[in-house]
VOMARVO-782486 format. One record per residue (C-alpha): x, y, z; residue number from 1; residue in one letter. Coordinates in steps of 0.5 Angstrom, whole numbers. Each point is the difference from the previous one (the first is absolute). Layout:
<drenkes>
[[X, Y, Z], NUM, "A"];
...
</drenkes>
This chain:
<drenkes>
[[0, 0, 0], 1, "X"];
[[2, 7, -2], 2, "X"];
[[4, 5, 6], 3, "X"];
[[-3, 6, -4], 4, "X"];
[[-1, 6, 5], 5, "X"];
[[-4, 6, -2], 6, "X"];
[[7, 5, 1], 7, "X"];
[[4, -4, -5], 8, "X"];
[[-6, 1, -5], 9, "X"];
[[3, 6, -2], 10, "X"];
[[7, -3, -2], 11, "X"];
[[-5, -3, -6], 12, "X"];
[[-2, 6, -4], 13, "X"];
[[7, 3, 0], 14, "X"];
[[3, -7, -3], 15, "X"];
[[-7, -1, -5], 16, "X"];
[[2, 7, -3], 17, "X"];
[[8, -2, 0], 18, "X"];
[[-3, -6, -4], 19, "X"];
[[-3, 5, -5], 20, "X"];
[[4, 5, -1], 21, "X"];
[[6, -6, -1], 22, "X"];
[[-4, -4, -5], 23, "X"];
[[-5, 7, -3], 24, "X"];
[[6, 2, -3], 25, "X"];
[[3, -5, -4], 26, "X"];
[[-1, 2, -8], 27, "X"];
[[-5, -3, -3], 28, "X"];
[[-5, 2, -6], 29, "X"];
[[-6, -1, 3], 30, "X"];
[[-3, 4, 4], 31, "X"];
[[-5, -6, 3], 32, "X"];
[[6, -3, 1], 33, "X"];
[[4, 4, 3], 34, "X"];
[[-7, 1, 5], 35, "X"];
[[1, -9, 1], 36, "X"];
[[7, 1, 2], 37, "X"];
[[-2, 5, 5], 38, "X"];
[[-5, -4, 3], 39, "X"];
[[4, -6, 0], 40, "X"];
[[5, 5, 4], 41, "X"];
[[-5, 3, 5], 42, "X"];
[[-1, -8, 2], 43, "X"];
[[7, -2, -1], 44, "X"];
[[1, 6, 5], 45, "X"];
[[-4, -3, 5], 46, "X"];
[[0, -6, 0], 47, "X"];
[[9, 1, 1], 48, "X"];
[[-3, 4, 6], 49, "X"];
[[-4, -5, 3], 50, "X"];
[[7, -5, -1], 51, "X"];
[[3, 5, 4], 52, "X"];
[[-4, 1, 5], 53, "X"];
[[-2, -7, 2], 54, "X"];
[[9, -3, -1], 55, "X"];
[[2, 7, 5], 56, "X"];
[[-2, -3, 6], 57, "X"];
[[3, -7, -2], 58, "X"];
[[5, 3, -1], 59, "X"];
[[2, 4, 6], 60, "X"];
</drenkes>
């Protein structure tokens, strides 16, 4: 079962927009594309965030 605290939740909004910036801005032709690349990033970002989140207190 997932250890999320209400605090931590800011810590995804941050790493989701990171994600769409780092894949919003690779050069595609496509402006649907590119909107697909962000969304991918967006949950990329989040989902990092949640790994991050739930291996920290594992590891200390």
């Amino acid at each position: 079962m997932p250890n999320i605290v209400t605090s931590n939740l800011l810590f995804f909004l941050p790493m989701a927009f990171a994600g769409l910036l780092l894949c919003g801005e690779v050069p595609v032709a496509s402006k649907a594309l590119r909107t697909v690349l962000r969304a991918f990033g967006a949950i990329v970002g989040a989902l990092m965030a949640l790994l991050v989140l739930e291996v920290l207190p594992v590891l200390i």
